[in-house]
DRENDO-1510 file (C-alpha; in Angstrom, 1 decimal, always signed):
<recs>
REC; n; res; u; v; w
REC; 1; UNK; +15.9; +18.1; +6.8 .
REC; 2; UNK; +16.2; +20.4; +4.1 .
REC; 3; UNK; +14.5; +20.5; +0.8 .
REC; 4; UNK; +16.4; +21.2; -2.3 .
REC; 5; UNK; +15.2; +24.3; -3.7 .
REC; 6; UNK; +15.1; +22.5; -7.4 .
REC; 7; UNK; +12.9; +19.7; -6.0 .
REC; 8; UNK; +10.6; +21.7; -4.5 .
REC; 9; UNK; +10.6; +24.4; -8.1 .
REC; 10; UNK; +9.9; +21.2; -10.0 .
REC; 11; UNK; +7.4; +19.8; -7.9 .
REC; 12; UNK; +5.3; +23.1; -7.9 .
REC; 13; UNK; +4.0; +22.7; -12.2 .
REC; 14; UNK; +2.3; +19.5; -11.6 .
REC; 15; UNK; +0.0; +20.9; -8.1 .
REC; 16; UNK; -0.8; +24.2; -10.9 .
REC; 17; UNK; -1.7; +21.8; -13.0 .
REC; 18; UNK; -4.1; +20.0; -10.8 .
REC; 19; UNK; -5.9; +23.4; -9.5 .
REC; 20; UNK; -6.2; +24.2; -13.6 .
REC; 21; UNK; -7.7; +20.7; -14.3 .
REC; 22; UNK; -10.1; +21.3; -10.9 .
REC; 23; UNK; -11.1; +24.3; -12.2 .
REC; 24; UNK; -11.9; +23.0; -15.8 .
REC; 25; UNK; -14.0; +20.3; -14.0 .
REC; 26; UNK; -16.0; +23.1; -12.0 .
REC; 27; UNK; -16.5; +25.0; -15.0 .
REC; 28; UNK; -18.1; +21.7; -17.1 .
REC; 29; UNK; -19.9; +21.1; -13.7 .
REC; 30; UNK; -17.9; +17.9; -12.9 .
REC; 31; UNK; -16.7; +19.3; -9.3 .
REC; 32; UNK; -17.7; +21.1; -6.7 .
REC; 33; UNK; -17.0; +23.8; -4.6 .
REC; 34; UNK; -16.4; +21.6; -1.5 .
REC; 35; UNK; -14.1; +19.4; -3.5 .
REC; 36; UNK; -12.0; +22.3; -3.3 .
REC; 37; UNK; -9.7; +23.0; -0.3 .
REC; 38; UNK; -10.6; +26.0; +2.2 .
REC; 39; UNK; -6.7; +27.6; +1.9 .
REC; 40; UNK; -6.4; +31.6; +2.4 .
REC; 41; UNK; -3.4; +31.1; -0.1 .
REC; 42; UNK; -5.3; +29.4; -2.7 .
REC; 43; UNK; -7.8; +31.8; -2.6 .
REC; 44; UNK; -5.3; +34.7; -2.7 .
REC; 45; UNK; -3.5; +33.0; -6.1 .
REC; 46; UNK; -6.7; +32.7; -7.9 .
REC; 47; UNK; -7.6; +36.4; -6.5 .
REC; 48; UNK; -4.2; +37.1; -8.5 .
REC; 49; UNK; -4.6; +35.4; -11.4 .
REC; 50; UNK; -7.9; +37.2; -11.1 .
REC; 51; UNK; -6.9; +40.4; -11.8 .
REC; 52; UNK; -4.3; +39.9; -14.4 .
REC; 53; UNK; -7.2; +37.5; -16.3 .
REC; 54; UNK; -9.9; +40.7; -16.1 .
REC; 55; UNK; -6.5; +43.4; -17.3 .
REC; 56; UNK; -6.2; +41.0; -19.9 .
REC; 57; UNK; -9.9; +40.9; -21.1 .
REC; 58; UNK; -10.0; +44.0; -20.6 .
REC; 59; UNK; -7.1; +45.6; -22.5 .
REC; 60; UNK; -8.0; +42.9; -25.6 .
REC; 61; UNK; -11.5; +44.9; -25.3 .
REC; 62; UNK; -9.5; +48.1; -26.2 .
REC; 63; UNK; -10.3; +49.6; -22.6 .
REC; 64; UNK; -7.4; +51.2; -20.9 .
REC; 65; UNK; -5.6; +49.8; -18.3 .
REC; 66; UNK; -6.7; +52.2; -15.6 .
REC; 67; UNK; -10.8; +51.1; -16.6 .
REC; 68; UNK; -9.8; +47.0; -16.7 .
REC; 69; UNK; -8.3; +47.6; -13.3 .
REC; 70; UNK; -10.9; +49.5; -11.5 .
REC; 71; UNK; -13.8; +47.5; -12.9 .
REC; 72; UNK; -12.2; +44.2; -12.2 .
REC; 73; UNK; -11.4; +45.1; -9.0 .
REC; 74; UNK; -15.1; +46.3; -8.8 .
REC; 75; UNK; -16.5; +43.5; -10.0 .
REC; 76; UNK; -14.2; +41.3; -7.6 .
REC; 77; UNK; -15.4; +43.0; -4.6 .
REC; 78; UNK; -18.8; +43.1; -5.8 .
REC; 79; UNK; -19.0; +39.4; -6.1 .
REC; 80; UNK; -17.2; +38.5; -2.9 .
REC; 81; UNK; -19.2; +41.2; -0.5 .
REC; 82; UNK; -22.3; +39.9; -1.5 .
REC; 83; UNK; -21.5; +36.6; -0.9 .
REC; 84; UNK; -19.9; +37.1; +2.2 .
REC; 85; UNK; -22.8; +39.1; +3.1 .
REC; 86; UNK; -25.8; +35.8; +2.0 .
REC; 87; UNK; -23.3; +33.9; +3.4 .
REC; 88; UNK; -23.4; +34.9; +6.7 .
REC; 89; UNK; -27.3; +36.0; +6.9 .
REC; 90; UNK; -27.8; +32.4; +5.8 .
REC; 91; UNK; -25.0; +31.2; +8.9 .
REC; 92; UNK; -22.9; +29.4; +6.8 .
REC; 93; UNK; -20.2; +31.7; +6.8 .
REC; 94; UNK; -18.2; +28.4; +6.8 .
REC; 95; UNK; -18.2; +28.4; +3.0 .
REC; 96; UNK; -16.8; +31.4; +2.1 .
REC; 97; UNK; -13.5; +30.2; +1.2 .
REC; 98; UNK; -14.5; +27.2; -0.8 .
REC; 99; UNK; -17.1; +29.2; -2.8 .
REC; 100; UNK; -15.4; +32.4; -3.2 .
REC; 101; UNK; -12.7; +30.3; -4.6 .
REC; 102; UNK; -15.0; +28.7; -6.5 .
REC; 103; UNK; -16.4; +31.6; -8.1 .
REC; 104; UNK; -13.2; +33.8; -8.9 .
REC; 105; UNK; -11.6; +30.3; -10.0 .
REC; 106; UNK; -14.1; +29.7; -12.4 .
REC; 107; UNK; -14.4; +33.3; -13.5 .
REC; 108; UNK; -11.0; +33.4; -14.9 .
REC; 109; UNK; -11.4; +29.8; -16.4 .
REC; 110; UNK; -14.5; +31.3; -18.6 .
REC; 111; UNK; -13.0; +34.6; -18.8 .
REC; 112; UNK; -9.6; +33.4; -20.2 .
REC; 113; UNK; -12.0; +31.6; -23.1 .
REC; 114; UNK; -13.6; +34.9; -23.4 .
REC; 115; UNK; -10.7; +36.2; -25.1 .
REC; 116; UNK; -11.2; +34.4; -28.2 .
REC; 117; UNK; -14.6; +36.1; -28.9 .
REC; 118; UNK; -13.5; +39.7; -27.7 .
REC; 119; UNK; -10.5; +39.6; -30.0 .
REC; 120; UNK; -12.8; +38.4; -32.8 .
REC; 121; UNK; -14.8; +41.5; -32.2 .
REC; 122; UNK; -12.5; +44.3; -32.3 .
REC; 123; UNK; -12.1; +45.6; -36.0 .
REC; 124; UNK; -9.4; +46.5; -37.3 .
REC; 125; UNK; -8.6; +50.9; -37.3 .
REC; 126; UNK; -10.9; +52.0; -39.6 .
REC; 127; UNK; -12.9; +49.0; -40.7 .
REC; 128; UNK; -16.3; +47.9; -40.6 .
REC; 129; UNK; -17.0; +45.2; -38.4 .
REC; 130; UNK; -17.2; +41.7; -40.5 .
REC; 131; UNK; -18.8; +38.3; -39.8 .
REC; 132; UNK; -15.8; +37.8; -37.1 .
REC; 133; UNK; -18.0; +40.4; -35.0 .
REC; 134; UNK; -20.9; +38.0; -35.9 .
REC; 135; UNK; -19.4; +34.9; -34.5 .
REC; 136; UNK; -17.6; +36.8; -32.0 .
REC; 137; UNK; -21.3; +38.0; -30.8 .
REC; 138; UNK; -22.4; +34.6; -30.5 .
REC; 139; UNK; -19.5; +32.8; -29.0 .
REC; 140; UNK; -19.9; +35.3; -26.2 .
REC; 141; UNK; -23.4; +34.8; -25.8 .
REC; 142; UNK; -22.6; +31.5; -25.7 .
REC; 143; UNK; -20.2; +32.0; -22.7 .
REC; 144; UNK; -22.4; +34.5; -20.7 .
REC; 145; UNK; -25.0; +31.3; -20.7 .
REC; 146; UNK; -21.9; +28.7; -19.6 .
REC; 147; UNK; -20.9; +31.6; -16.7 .
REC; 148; UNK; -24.6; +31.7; -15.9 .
REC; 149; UNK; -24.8; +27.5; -15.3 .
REC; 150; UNK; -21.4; +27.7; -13.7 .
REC; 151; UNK; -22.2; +29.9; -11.0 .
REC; 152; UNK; -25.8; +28.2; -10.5 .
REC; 153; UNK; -24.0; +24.9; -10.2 .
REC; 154; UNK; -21.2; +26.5; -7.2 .
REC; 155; UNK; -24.0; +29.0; -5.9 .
REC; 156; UNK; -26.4; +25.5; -5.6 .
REC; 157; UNK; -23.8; +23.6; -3.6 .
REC; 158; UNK; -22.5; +26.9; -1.3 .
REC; 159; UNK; -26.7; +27.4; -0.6 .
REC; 160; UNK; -28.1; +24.5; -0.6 .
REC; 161; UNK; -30.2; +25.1; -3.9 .
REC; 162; UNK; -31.8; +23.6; -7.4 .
REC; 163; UNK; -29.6; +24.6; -10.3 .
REC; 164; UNK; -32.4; +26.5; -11.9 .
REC; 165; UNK; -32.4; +28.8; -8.3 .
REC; 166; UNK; -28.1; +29.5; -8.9 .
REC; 167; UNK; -28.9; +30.4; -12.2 .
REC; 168; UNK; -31.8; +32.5; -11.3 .
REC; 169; UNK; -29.4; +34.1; -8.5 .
REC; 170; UNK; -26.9; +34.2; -10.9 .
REC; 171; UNK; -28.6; +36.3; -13.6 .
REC; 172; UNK; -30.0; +38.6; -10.7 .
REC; 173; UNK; -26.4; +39.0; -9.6 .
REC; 174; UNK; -25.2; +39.6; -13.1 .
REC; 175; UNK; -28.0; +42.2; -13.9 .
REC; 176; UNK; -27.3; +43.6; -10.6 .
REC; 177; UNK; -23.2; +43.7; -11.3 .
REC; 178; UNK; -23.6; +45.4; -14.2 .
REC; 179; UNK; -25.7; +48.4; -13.2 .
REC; 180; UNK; -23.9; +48.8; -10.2 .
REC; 181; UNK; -20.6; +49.0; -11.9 .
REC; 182; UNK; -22.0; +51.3; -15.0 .
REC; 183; UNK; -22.8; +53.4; -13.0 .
REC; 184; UNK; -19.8; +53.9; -10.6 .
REC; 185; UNK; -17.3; +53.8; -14.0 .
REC; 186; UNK; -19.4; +55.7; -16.3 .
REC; 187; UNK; -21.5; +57.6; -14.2 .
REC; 188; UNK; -25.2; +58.3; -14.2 .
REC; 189; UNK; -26.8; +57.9; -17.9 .
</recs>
């Protein structure tokens, strides 16, 4: 039997709809990363939306196109190495998928809310930053200390951890992340 291609188009917005809402829930630490389903095609769509989320952020930043691409993809395979690589010394390679998904899933959930802030805090040509910068500032402060819980709360279900260890791994990572990808796109200080 064949499936009318209108059918199956219609049927597609309401399944985007539920990995949005899952995503949501991870992200205010209602879900978790085993909730999720361990699909190489999932994981490739968020990978995706991924990479146009960090070009986004990163073009509303004022960085070029070239920069938002190479440190997203950077940070990306930063991210997803060293997990695959804790993963496997810890032998549960099994939950790669599920957290990797997890964690990119997430990262654009927080990252598309980031825009708000980073738009707030780019002057106008010319101008002197105004309060805007201020709230901007603390919006995104705000949000690196959400990401932080966030990936505490997936890194705590993929490892078998307290919260307060994720977040501790999670601010080592984040540390870590940004040196490491300073100095490959800026080069030594």
């Amino acid at each position: 039997m064949m499936r009318c291609p209108v059918t199956t188009a219609l049927s597609a917005p309401p399944a985007l709809l539920a990995l949005v809402h899952f995503f949501i829930e991870l992200c205010l630490l209602r879900r978790n990363p085993q909730d999720l389903p361990a699909s190489g095609a999932l994981f490739g769509v968020v990978l995706a939306a991924a990479v146009l989320g960090g070009l986004l952020l990163s073009v509303t930043a004022g960085a070029s196109l070239a920069a938002g691409f190479t440190q997203t993809l950077l940070d990306l395979l930063l991210m997803l190495g060293v997990l695959h690589l804790a993963l496997k010394a810890l032998n549960k390679q099994t939950r790669y998928l599920q957290t990797a998904t997890s964690l990119v899933g997430a990262d654009v959930v927080i990252g598309l809310v980031a825009l708000l802030p980073v738009s707030l805090a780019a002057p106008a040509a010319g101008a002197e930053p105004g309060p805007d910068a201020l709230i901007a500032g603390l919006l995104f402060l705000a949000l690196v200390g959400w990401s932080v819980l966030v990936v505490g709360h997936i890194l705590r279900h993929a490892f078998d951890l307290s919260l307060a260890q994720g977040v501790v791994i999670a601010i080592a990572f984040d540390v870590f992340s940004f040196v490491v990808i300073s100095a490959v796109t800026q080069g030594p200080a």
